[in-house]
C-alpha positions in Angstrom: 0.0 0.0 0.0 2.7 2.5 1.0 4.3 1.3 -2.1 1.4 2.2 -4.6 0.4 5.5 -2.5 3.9 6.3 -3.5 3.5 5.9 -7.2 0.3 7.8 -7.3 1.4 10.8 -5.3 3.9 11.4 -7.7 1.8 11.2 -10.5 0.3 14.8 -10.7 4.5 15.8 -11.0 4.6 13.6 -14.0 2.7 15.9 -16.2 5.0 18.6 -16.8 8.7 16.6 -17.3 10.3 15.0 -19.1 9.4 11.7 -21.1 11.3 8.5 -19.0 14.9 7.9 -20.4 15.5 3.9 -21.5 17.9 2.4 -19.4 19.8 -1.1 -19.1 17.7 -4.3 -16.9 19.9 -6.2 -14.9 20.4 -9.0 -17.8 21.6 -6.3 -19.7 19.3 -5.0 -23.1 16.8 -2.0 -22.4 14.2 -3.0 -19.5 13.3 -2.5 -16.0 15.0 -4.5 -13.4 15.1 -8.7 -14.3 12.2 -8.1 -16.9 12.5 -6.0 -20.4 10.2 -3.8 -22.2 9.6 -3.6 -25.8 12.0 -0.3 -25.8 15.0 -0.1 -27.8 18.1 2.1 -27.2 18.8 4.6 -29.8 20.4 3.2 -33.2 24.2 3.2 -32.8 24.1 2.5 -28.7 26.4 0.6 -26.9 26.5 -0.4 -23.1 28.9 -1.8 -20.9 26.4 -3.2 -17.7 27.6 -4.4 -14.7 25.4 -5.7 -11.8 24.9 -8.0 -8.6 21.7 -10.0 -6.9 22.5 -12.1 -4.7 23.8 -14.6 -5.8 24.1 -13.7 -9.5 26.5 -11.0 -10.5 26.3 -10.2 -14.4 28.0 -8.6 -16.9 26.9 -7.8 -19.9 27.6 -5.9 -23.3 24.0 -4.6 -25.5 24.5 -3.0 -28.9 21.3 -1.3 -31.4 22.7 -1.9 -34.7 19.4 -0.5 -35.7 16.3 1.2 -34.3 14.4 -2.1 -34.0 17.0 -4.8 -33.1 19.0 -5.2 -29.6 22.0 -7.7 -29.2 23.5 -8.2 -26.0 26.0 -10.7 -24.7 26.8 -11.5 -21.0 28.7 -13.4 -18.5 26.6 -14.7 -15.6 28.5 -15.3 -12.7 26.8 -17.6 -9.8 28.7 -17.1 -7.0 27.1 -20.2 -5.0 28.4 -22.9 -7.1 31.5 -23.7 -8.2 32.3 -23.7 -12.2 34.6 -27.2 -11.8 36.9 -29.5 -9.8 38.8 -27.3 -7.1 42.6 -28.5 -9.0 41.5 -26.7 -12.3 39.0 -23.8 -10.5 40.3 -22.7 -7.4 37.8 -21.2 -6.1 36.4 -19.8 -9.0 32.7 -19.8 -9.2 30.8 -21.0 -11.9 30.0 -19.0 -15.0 27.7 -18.8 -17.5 27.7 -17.1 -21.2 24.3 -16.2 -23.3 23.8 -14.1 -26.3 20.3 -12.2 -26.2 18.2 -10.8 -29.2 15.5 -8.4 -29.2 13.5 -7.3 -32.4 10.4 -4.4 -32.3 7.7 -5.6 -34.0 5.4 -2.4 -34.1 6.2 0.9 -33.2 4.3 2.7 -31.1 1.6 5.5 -32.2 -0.8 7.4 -30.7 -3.2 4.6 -29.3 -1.3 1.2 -30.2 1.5 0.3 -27.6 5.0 -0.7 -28.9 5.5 -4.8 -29.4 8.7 -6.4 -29.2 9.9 -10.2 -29.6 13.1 -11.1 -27.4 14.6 -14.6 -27.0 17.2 -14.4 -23.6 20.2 -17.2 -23.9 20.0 -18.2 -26.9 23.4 -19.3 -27.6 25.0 -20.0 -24.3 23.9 -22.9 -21.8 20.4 -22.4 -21.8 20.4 -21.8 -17.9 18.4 -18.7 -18.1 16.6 -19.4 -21.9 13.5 -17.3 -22.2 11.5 -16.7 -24.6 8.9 -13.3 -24.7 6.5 -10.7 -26.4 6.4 -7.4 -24.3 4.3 -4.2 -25.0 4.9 -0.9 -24.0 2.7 2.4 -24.1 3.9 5.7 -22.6 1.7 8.4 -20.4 3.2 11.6 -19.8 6.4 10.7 -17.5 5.4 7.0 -17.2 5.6 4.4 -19.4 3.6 1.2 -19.0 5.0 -2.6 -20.4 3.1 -5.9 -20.1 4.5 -9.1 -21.4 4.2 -12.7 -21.4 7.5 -15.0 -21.3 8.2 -18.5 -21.5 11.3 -20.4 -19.9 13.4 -17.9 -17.1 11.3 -15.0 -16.8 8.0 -16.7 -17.0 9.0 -20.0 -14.3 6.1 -19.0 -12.4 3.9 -20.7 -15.0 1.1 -19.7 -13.7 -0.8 -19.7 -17.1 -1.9 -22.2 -19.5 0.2 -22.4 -22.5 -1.6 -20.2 -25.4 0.1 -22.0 -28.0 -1.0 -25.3 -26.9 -4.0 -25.6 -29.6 -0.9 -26.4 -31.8 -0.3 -29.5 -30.1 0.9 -31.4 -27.2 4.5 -30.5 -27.5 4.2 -27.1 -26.7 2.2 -28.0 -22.9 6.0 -29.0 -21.8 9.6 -27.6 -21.5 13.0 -29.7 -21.1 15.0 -29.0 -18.5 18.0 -29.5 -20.5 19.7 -28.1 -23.3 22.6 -29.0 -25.4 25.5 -26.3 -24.0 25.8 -23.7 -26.9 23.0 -24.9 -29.2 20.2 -22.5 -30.1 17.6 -24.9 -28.5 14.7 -23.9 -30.9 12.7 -27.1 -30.1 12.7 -24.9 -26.2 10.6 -22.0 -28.0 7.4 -21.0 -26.5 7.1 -24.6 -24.5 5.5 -24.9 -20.8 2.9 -23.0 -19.4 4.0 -19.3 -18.9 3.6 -16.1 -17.3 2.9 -12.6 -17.3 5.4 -9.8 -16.5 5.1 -5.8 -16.7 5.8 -2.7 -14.7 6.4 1.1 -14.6 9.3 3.2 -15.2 8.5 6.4 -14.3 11.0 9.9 -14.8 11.1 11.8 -11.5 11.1 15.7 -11.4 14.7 15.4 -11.3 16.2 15.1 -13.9 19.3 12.5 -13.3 16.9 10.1 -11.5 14.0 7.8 -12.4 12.3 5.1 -10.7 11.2 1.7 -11.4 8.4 -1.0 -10.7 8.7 -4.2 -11.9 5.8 -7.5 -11.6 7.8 -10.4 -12.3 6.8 -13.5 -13.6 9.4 -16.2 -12.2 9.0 -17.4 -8.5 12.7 -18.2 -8.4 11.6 -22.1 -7.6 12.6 -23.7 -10.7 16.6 -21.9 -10.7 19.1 -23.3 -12.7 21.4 -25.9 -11.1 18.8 -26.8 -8.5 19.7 -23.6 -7.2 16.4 -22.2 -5.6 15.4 -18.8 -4.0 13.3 -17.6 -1.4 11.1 -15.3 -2.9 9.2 -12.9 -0.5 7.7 -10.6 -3.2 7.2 -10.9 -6.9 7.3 -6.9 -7.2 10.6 -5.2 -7.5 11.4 -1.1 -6.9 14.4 0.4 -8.0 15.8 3.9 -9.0 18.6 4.9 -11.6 20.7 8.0 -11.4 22.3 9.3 -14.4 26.0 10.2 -13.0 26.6 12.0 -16.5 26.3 11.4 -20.0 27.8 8.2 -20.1 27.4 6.7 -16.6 24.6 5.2 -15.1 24.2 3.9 -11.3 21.4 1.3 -10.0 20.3 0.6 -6.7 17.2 -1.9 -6.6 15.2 -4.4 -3.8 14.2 -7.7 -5.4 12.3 -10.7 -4.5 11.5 -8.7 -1.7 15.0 -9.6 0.2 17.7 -8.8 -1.9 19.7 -6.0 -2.7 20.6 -4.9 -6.4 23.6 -2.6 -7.4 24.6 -1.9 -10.6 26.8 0.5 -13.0 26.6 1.2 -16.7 28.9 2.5 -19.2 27.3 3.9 -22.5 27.7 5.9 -25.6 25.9 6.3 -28.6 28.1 6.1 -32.0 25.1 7.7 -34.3 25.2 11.3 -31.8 28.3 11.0 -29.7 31.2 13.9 -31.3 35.0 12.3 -32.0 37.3 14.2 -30.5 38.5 17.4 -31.5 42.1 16.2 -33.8 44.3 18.5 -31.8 47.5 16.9 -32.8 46.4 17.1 -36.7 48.3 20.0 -38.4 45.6 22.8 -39.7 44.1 22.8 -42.6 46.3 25.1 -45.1 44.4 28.4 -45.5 43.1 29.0 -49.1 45.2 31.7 -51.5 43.8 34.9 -52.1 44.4 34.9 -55.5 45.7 31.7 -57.7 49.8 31.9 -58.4 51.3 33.0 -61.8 53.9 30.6 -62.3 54.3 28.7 -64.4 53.6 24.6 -63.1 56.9 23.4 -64.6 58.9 25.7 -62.2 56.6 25.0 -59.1 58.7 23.0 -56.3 56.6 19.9 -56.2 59.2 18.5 -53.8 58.0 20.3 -51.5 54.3 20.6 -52.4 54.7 16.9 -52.2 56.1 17.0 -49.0 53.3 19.2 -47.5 50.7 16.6 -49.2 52.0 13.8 -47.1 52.1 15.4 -43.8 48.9 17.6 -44.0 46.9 16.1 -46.5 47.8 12.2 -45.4 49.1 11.5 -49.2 52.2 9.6 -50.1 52.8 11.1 -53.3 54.1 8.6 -55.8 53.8 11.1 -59.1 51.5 14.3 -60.0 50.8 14.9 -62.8 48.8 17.4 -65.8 46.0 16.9 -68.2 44.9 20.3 -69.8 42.9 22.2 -66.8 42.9 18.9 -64.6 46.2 19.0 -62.1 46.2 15.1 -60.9 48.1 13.8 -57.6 48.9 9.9 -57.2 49.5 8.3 -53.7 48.4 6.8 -51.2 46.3 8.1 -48.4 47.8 6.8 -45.0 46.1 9.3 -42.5 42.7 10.4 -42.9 40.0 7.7 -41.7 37.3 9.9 -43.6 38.4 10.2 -48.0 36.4 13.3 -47.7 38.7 15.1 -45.4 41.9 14.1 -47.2 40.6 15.1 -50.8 39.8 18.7 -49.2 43.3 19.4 -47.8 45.0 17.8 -50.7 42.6 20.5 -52.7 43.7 23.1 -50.1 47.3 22.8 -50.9 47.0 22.6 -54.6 45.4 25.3 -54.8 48.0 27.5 -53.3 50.4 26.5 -55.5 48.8 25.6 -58.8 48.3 28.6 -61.6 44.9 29.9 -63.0 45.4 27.3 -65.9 44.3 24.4 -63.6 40.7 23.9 -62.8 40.4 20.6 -61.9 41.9 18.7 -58.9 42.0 14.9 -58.7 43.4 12.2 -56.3 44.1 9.1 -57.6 43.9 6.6 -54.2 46.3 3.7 -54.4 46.8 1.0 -52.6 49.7 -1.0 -53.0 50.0 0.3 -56.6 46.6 -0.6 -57.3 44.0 2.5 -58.4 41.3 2.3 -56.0 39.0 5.6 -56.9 39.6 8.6 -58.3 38.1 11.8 -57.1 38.0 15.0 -58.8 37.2 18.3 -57.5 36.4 21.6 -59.2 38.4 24.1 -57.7 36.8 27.3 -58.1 33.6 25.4 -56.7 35.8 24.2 -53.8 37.3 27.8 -53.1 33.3 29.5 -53.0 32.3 26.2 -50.4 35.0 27.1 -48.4 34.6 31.0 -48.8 31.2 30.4 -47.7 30.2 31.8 -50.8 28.3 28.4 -51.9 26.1 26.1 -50.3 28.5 22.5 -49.8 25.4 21.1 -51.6 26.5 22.6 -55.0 30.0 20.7 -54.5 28.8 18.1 -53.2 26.5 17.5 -56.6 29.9 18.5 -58.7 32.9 16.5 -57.1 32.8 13.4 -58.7 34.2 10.1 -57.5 35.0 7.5 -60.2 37.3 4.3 -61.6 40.7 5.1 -61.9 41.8 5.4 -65.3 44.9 5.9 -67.2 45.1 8.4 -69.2 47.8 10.8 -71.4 49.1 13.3 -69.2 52.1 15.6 -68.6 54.1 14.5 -65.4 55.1 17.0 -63.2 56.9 15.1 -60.7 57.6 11.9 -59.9 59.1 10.2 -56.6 59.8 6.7 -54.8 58.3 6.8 -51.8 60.1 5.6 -48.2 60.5 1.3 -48.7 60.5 1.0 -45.0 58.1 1.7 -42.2 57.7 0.9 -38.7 55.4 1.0 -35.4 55.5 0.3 -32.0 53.0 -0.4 -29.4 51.4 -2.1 -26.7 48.9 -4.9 -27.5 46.6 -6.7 -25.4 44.7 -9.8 -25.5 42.7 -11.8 -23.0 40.1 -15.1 -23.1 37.6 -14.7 -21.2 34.7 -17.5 -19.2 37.1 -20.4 -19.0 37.1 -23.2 -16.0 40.5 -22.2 -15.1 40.3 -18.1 -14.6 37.6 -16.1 -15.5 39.6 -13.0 -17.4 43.0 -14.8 -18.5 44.7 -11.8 -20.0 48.3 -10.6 -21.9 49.9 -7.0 -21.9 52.8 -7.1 -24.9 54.9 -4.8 -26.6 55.0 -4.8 -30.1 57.5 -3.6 -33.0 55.9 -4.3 -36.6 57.4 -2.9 -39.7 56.8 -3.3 -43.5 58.9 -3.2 -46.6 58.2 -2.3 -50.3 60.6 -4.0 -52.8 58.5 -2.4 -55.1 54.8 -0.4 -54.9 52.8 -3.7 -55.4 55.3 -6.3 -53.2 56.0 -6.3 -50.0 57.2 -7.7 -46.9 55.5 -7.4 -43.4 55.9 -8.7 -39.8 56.6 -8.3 -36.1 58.0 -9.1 -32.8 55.9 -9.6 -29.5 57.1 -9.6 -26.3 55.1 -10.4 -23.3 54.5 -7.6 -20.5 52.1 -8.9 -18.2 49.9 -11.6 -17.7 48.3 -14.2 -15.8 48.8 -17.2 -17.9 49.9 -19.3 -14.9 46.0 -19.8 -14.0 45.9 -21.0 -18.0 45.9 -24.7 -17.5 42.7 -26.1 -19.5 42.2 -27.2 -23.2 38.7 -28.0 -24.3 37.8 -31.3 -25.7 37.8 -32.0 -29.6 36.5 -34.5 -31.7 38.1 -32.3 -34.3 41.5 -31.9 -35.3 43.3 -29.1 -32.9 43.5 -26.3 -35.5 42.1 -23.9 -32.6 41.8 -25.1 -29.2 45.7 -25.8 -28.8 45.4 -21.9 -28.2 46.4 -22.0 -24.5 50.2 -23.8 -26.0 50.5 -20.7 -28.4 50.0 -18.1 -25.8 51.8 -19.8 -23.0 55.0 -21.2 -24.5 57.2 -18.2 -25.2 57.2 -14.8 -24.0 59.0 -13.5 -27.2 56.7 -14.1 -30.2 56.4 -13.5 -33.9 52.7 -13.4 -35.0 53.5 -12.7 -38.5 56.2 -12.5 -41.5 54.9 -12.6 -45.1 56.2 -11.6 -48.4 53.0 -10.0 -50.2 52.0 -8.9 -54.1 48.8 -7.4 -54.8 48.0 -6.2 -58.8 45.1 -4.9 -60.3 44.4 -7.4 -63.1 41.7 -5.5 -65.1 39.5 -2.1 -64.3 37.2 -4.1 -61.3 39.4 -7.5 -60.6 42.1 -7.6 -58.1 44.3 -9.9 -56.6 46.8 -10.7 -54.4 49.4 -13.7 -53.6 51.0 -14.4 -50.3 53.5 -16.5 -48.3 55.1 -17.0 -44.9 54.0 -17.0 -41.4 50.4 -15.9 -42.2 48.8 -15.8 -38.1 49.9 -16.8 -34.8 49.0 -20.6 -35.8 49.7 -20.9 -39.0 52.4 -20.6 -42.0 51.6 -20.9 -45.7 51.1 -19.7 -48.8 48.0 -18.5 -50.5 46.0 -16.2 -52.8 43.0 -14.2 -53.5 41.0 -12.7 -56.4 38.1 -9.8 -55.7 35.7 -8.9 -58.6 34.3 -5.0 -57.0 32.4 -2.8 -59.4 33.0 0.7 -58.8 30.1 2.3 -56.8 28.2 -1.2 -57.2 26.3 -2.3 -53.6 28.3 -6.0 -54.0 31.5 -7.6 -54.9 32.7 -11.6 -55.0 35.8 -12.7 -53.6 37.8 -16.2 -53.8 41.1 -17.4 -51.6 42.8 -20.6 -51.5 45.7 -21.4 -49.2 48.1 -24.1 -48.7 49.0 -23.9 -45.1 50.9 -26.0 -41.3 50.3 -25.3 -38.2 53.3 -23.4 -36.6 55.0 -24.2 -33.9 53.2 -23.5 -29.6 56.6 -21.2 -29.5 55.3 -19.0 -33.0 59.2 -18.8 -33.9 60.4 -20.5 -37.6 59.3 -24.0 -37.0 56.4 -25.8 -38.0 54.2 -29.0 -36.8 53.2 -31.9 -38.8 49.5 -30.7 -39.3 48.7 -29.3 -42.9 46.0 -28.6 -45.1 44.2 -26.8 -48.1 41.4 -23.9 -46.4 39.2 -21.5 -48.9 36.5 -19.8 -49.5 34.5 -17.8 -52.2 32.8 -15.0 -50.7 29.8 -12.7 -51.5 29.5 -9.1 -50.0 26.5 -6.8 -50.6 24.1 -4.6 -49.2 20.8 -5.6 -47.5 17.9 -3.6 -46.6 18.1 -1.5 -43.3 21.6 -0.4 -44.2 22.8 -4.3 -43.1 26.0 -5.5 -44.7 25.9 -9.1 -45.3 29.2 -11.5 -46.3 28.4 -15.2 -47.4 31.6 -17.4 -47.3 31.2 -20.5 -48.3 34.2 -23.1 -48.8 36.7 -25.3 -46.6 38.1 -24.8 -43.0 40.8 -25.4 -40.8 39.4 -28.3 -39.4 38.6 -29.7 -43.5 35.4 -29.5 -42.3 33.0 -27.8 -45.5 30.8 -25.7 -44.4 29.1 -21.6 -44.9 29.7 -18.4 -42.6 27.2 -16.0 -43.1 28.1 -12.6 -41.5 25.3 -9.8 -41.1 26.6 -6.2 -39.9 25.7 -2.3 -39.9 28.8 0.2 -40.6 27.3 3.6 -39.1 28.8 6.6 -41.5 31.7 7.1 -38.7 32.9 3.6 -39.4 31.6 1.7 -36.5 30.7 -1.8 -36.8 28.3 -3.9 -35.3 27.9 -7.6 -36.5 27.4 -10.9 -35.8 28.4 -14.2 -37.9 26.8 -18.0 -37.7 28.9 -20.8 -39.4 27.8 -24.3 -40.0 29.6 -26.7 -41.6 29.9 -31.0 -42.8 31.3 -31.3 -38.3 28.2 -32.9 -37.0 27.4 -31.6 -32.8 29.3 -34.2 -31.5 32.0 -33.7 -33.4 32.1 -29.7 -32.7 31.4 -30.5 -29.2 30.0 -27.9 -26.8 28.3 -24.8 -28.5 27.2 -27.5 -31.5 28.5 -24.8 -34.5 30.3 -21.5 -34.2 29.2 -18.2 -33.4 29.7 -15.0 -31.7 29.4 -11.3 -32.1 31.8 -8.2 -32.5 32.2 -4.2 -32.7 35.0 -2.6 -35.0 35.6 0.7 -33.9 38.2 3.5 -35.7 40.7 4.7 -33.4 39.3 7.9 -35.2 36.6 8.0 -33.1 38.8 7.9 -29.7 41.6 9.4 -30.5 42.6 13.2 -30.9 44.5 12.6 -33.9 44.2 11.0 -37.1 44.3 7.9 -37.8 43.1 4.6 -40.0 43.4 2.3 -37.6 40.9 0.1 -36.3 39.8 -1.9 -32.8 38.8 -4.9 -33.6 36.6 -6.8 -30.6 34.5 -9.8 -30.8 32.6 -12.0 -28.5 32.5 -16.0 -29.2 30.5 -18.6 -26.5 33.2 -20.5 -26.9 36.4 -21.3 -28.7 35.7 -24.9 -30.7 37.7 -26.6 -34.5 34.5 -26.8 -36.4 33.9 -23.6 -38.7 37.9 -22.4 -38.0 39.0 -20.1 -40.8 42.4 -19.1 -41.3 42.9 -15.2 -39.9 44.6 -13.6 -43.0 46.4 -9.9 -42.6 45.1 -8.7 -45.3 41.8 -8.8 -47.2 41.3 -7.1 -50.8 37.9 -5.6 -49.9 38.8 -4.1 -47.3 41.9 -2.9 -49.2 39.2 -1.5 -52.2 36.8 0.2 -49.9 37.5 3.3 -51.8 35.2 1.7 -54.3 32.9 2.5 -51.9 31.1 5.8 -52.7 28.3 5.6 -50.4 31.0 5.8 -47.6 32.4 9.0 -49.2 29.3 11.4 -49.7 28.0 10.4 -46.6 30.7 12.2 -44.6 31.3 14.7 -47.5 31.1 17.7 -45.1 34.1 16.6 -43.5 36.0 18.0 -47.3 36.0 21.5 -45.7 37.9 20.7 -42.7 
C-alpha cells in the first residue's frame, strides 16, 4: 500500500517533465530490473552493464545496430556454485555465457502500444533461456509494459500455455539443453507467465524510478539452485552520473539488494574528439599563383601533401585544366577530409590554368577511386560563398583510369616503415580463470621492394599476464587447429605473430588480386592467394582465396608442426535492406570441415561496426562439441573515433561462447575488400562535409 500511494502521489508531478529515459535491466538490453520492455536504445548504442543480486553477479555488453534490433552478450556469474573441480577452479565460481536478441515488431503510435519479440540465452547454456513478447505504451512521465515469457522470466507458469492448440508439445519444457546450441525445439514450451511494470521519470532530472511485476517465483533456478522469494514486485531507481554513466540501486524478491553500473555511448550522436594533434588545414590563396607549373617545387608541395593532407605522393601529374596527384592516403580515416586538404594545398600553388583537382587513391600500386574536384567550386564552399550542396553534386568520385598526361613530378616513396605499441589480448569465461589476459609490446614494420610487393611482420614480447592460472584445453572430436590456443599463448614470452612476403596487382579495371607466403597468423604458416571482382560504386562484390597452409609451432618462432591442409573460400559481400552488410563465405576450414559463414553487420557513416556471424559446416554436434557450430558477435571501432589525432586504424573486438575446430577459418592480414573500400562511394558522400575541414 505504501508502495502504490507512492506511485500515485507522484503522479500529478509527472505531467510537466520529461518523457522517461530507456535504461539497461539487470540482464543487460533495455528493461526495468530482471524483466525488459519492448523499448529499444537509440540506433548506434552501446552499453557496458555491470550488476549483482545475490547470488548472480552479471556482466553484460547490449549494442542497437538498428532502431528495431537489440544484441547483448553476458557473463553470468553464480557465485554459490562452483564452475569445476577445485585443482583446475580454485575457487572460481561458476559462470555462465548467453547471447540475447531483441526485435520491435510495431512501433508505437498514438493509441497502439509498442510490441517487441526477445529470446534471452539463446546461444550460451540455456540456464536462463526465455523466450517473450512485451508491450509498451507511454503516459506523460510514465511508461507502462506488459509481457508474457516463457522459460526464465516466466517460471512461475502460472498460465496455461496459449500455443497449446498447436499440439501437445508445446504444454512441456525440457530441463535440459545442449551447451551452446540455439535450443529452438525450447521455444514457446511450458505454461508461462505474465510480466510488466512502470518506469516512471522523477522531477529530477538524473533520476528515475522503477516497478517491476515479475513472472518467475525463483523455484525452478538453474542448477537446482532455488530462491526464497518474499515478493514478486521489484522497486528500484537509476541516477544518471553523466552522460555516459549510469548507477542502479534496486530491492528484489523482496529480500535482496541490487547494485549496478553502466557504461554507455551512442556512436550515431556522440562527437569524435577534436584532432588536436592534426596539423591545420592550409588556409586558401587569395588569388591563384602565376607561375608557371613546370617551375613549381613539387618536392615540396609533395612533401606538405603527405604530412597535412595524409598522401604519399608517388607522381603528380597534368592533363589540360585537370592537375592530378597519385598516392596513397595513410592518414585520414574519412576520404572526404583528405581530398579537401589535398585541394587546399594545390590550390595554393597551382596557376589559374588548372581547374580541376583529382586524387588518384592507391593502394599498394593498385588504383582504387579517383576523385576530382572543381576548384573554383571548392574555393566559394570554403569562402562560404556556396552552399557544400553545389560541391557536393559537382565532385565526382570514379574508376581510376589511365590516361595521357604531362608529369610533373615523380618520386619513390620511403621502402621502409615501422610502429611500435602495446597490445593486449585476454580469453575470457574459462574453468580455469575467468579473465585470463596478456599485456605485450609490439615492433611491426613493412617493406616495399616495389609499390605492389612487400614484406610485413613483427615481434611480440610479453608484458604482463596471468597465464599461470591457463591450464585447460577444451575437448575436440576435431583436429586441434584452434583449441591448442592455451600452447600458443603460453610457451614463449617473445613471439612472432606474422612475416609474409605480399603482391597485390590490379588485373583488369574491377578484378584484383593478391598472392601471399610465410608466417600468415599466430597458428599458421603458408602460402596462398586471392581474387576480388568489385564494381566501382556497385552495392556488391565476389571474392575467392585458396591457401596451402601448417600449423606453426606452440613457441610462433620458424618451426612448424606436422598438421597441414588446403582452407578456402569464395565469398559474397553486398548490401541488404536497413543499411545491413551481409558476407556469405562459403568453402573449406581449418578443421577440413566444409561448411558456410554468413556474416550480417551495420557500418554507421563514422565507421563503426556492429555484427554478428553464424557458421555451420559438414562437423556434425558431436564432433564440434559444446556450443554444437560456431558463433559469436563483435564491434569494429576507428581509433578515429577515440583518438585526438588521425588515424586509420581500427579496434577490432569480438565476443564468441566459446572457442571450438568446427567452422575455424584461417585469420589472414590482409583482405582485398577491405583494401578496395574506396570503391565504396556511399561511404564518401555520406561524410562529404568533412572535405571542408
Amino acid at each position: 500500500m505504501k508502495l502504490r500511494f507512492f506511485v500515485v502521489a507522484l503522479l500529478p508531478y509527472s505531467l510537466a517533465h520529461a518523457e522517461p529515459r530507456y535504461t539497461q535491466s539487470d540482464f543487460g538490453g533495455v528493461g526495468l530490473l530482471q524483466t525488459p520492455t519492448a523499448r529499444m536504445a537509440p540506433a548506434g548504442e552501446i552499453s557496458f552493464n555491470a550488476n549483482r543480486t545475490d547470488p548472480n553477479t552479471r556482466y553484460s555488453v547490449s549494442l542497437q545496430p538498428l532502431d528495431w534490433l537489440e544484441g547483448t552478450f553476458r557473463y553470468t556469474s553464480v557465485t554459490n556454485r562452483a564452475y569445476g573441480p577445485e585443482e583446475l577452479s580454485g575457487n572460481q565460481s561458476n559462470k555462465d555465457k548467453a547471447v540475447d536478441f531483441k526485435v520491435r515488431l510495431w512501433q508505437e503510435s498514438h493509441w497502439a502500444p509498442e510490441i517487441a519479440l526477445g529470446f534471452r540465452d539463446v546461444g550460451g547454456t540455456g540456464l536462463f533461456s526465455s523466450e517473450y513478447f512485451v508491450a509498451d505504451k507511454r503516459f506523460r512521465n510514465l511508461d507502462f509494459s506488459l509481457g508474457i515469457a516463457w522459460g526464465y522470466i516466466g517460471n512461475r507458469g502460472d498460465l496455461r500455455n496459449p500455443l497449446g492448440f498447436l499440439g501437445d508439445s508445446f504444454n512441456n519444457r525440457r530441463d535440459t539443453t545442449t551447451a551452446g546450441d540455439v535450443n529452438t525445439s525450447m521455444y514457446f514450451r511450458g505454461p508461462p507467465s505474465l510480466f510488466g511494470g512502470v518506469s516512471y521519470q522523477t522531477p529530477w532530472a538524473p533520476l528515475s524510478l522503477k516497478v517491476e511485476y515479475e513472472g518467475n517465483d525463483y523455484q525452478h533456478e538453474p542448477q537446482n539452485n532455488n530462491q526464497v522469494q518474499d515478493s514478486p514486485i521489484n522497486i528500484g531507481a537509476v541516477y544518471k552520473l553523466n552522460d555516459s554513466i549510469d548507477l542502479s540501486i534496486g530491492w528484489e524478491r523482496g529480500n535482496t539488494a541490487l547494485f549496478g553500473i553502466t557504461l554507455h555511448t551512442n556512436f550515431v550522436s556522440r562527437k569524435a574528439p577534436a584532432k588536436t594533434f592534426d596539423p591545420p588545414a592550409q588556409p586558401l590563396p587569395t588569388k591563384a599563383t602565376a607561375m608557371p607549373l613546370n617551375q613549381i617545387d613539387w618536392v615540396s608541395v609533395s612533401q606538405q601533401l603527405e604530412k597535412n593532407a595524409g598522401y604519399k605522393v608517388e607522381r603528380i601529374a597534368q592533363r589540360d585544366s585537370e592537375l592530378t596527384v597519385y598516392g596513397e592516403q595513410s592518414k585520414y580515416f574519412y576520404a572526404a577530409k583528405g581530398v579537401g586538404r589535398a585541394s587546399r594545398i594545390l590550390d595554393n600553388n597551382a596557376n589559374s590554368d588548372i581547374q580541376w583537382f583529382t586524387l588518384v587513391n592507391k593502394r599498394y600500386d593498385m588504383p582504387i577511386e579517383e576523385t576530382s574536384v572543381p576548384r573554383s567550386t571548392f574555393r566559394d564552399v570554403v569562402n562560404n560563398e556556396q552552399d557544400l550542396v553545389n560541391l557536393h553534386r559537382t565532385t565526382e568520385i570514379n574508376r581510376a583510369s589511365p590516361r595521357r598526361e604531362k608529369t610533373l613530378y615523380q618520386q619513390k616513396p620511403d621502402p621502409f616503415t615501422y610502429g611500435f605499441g602495446l597490445g593486449y589480448q585476454q580469453n575470457m569465461g574459462g574453468p580455469d580463470g575467468f579473465l585470463l589476459y596478456q599485456v605485450s609490446a609490439y615492433a611491426e614494420g613493412q617493406y616495399r621492394f616495389t609499390p605492389g610487393t612487400w614484406a610485413s611482420g613483427g615481434i611480440s614480447a610479453n608484458l604482463l599476464n596471468n597465464y599461470d592460472k591457463f591450464k585447460y584445453d577444451a575437448p575436440s572430436g576435431l583436429p586441434r587447429v584452434r583449441t591448442d590456443v592455451r600452447k600458443y599463448v603460453t610457451t614463449s614470452d617473445v613471439t612472432m605473430p606474422a612475416l609474409q612476403l605480399n603482391r597485390a596487382r590490379q588485373l583488369d579495371q574491377d578484378l584484383y588480386a593478391m598472392v601471399y607466403g610465410g608466417y600468415l597468423e599466430p597458428m599458421y604458416a603458408g602460402v596462398g592467394g586471392e581474387l576480388l571482382y568489385r564494381p566501382m560504386g556497385e552495392r556488391w562484390s565476389i571474392g575467392a582465396d585458396l591457401n596451402y597452409v601448417r600449423q606453426r609451432d606452440f613457441n610462433q618462432g620458424f618451426g612448424l608442426r606436422d598438421y597441414r591442409t588446403v582452407t578456402g573460400h569464395i565469398t559474397t559481400y553486398t548490401k541488404l535492406a536497413f543499411d545491413l552488410d551481409a558476407a556469405v563465405s562459403v568453402g573449406r576450414y581449418l578443421a577440413r570441415d566444409w561448411g558456410t559463414t554468413v556474416d550480417i553487420s551495420r557500418q554507421f557513416s563514422n565507421g563503426v561496426k556492429f555484427g554478428g556471424w553464424v557458421t555451420r559446416t559438414t562437423a556434425s554436434s558431436e564432433e564440434y562439441g559444446e556450443g554444437s557450430f560456431d558463433k559469436g558477435i563483435y564491434i569494429s571501432i576507428p581509433f578515429d573515433e577515440m583518438m585526438s589525432v588521425s588515424t586509420m586504424s581500427r579496434a577490432n573486438i569480438g565476443w564468441a561462447p566459446l572457442t571450438r575446430d568446427g567452422g575455424a577459418m584461417l585469420h589472414r592480414q590482409y583482405s582485398l575488400q577491405t583494401m578496395t573500400d574506396g570503391r565504396n562511394k556511399e561511404a564518401f558522400y555520406e561524410n562529404f562535409g568533412k572535405i571542408t575541414e
